[in-house]
C-alpha positions in Angstrom: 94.0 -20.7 -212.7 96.5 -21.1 -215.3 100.4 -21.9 -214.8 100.9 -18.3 -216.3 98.2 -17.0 -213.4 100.2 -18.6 -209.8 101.6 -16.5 -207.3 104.7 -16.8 -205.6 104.9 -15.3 -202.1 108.1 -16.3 -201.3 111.0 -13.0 -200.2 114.4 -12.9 -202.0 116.9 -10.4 -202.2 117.8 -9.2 -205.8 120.8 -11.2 -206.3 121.0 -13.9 -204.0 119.2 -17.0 -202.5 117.3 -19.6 -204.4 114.2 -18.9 -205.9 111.1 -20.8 -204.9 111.4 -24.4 -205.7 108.3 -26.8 -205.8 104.8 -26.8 -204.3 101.5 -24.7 -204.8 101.8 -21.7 -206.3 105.7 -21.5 -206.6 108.5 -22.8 -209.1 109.2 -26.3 -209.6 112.5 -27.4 -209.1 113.2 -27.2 -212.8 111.9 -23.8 -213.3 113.9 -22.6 -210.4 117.1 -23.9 -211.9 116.7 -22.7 -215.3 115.8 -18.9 -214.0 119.1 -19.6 -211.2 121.2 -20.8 -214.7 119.9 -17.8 -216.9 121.1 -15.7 -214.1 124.9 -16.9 -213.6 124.9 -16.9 -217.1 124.4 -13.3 -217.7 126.5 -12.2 -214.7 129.2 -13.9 -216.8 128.2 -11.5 -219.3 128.8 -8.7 -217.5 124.8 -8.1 -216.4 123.9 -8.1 -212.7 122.3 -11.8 -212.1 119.0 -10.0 -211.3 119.0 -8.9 -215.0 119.6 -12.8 -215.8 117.1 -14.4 -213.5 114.3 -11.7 -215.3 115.1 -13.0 -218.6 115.2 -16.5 -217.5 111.4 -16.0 -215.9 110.1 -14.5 -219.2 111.6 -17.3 -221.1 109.1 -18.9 -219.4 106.2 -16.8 -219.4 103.3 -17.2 -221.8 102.3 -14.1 -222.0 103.5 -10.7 -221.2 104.0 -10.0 -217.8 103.8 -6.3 -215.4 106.3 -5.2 -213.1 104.0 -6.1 -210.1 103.3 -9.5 -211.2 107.1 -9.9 -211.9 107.4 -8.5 -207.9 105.0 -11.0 -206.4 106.1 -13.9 -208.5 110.1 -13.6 -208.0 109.9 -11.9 -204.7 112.2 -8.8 -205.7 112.3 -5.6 -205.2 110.0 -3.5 -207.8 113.1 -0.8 -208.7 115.6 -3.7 -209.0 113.6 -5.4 -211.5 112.5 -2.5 -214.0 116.1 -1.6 -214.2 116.2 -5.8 -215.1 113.7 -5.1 -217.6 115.2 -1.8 -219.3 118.9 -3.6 -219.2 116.9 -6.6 -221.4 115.4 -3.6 -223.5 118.6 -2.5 -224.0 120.0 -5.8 -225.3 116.7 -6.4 -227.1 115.9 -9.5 -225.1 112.7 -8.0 -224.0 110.2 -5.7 -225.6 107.7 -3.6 -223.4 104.3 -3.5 -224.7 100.9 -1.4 -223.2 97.2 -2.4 -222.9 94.9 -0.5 -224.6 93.3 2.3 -222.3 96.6 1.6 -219.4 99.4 3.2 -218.7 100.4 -0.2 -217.2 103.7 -1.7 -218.6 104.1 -5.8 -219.7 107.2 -7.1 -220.8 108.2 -9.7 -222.5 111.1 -12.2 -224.0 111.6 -11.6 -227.4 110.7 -14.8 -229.3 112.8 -13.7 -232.6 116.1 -13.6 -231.1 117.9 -14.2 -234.7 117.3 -9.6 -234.5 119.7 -9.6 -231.0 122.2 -11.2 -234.0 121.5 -8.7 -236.4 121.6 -5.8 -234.1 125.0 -7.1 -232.7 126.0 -8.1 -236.3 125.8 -4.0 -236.5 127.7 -3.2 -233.9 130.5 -5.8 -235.0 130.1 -4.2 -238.6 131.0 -0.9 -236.6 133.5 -2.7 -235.1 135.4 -4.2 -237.8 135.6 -0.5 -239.9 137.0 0.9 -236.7 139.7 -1.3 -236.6 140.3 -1.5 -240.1 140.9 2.4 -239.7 143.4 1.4 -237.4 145.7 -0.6 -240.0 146.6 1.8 -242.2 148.4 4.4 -239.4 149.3 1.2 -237.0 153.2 -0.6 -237.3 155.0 -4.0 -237.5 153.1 -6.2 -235.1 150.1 -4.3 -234.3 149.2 -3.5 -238.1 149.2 -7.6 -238.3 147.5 -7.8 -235.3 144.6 -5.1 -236.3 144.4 -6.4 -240.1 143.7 -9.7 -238.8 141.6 -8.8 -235.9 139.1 -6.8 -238.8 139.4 -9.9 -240.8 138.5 -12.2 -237.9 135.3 -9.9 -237.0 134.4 -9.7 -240.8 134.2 -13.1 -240.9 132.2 -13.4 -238.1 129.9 -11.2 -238.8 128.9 -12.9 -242.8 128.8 -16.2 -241.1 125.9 -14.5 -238.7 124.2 -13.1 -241.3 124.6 -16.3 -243.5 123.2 -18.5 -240.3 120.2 -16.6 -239.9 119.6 -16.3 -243.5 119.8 -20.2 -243.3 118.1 -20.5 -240.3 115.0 -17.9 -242.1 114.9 -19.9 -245.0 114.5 -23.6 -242.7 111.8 -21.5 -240.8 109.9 -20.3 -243.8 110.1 -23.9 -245.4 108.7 -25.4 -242.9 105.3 -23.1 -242.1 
């Protein structure tokens, strides 16, 4: 049996408790952390920590994972962790794949993460015109405020763009 192939029997609630931490068949102590980090990280996001810990466990994974082996292995509740899974769709942190001949769903982290910048780069693009809109019927302090605001974001988002050019390029060089 595989690391990728251990069960973990344990019983959490979504949000709350530790995961499993060390012996046969559960999360070592490090694993545990990480998925506990990933998860008070993105509830600082604004995500529920559930949503976190999920990401954080297929950070881990291998291999893409189904919903019951997700259930058995973090101890959650089925429901609460394919609303997880379609939140990290949503963000693009996940992608859901099928099997040939199943209507069974895997998910899994995205390993190309340098798209989650591209697709927010978009949605800063969207940003920036909107407030750049704003500039032209705003007054006194708040024009200021908005011009500089769309040139903040601007910049922001053709540094992105430049960094994972860069980053590309580096990649691309090395293979």
């Amino acid at each position: 049996m595989t690391a990728d192939e251990t069960t973990h029997d344990d019983d959490l609630t979504p949000d709350s408790g530790p995961l499993p931490s060390t012996g046969s068949g559960e999360f070592s102590a490090a694993e545990a952390s990480f998925i506990s980090e990933m998860g008070s990280l993105m509830e600082r996001w604004g995500l529920p920590q559930a949503t976190g810990r999920l990401f954080g466990y297929l950070l881990l994974r291998n291999k893409p994972v189904d919903l019951d082996t997700m259930t058995r292995e973090l101890g959650q509740a089925k429901s609460g962790l394919s609303v997880a899974a379609r939140q990290l769709e949503a963000w693009t942190l996940v992608r859901r794949t099928t099997r040939p001949g199943s209507r069974r769903i895997d998910y899994e982290a995205v390993g190309d993460l340098q798209h989650l910048l591209l697709v927010n780069n978009a949605h800063m693009r969207k940003f920036t015109e909107t407030l750049t809109s704003g500039v032209p019927v705003a007054r006194g302090e708040a024009r200021d405020r908005l011009a500089s605001l769309a040139e903040l974001f601007n910049g922001y988002v053709e540094q992105t763009e430049a960094l994972v050019a860069d980053w590309e390029a580096r990649r691309t060089a090395a293979s």
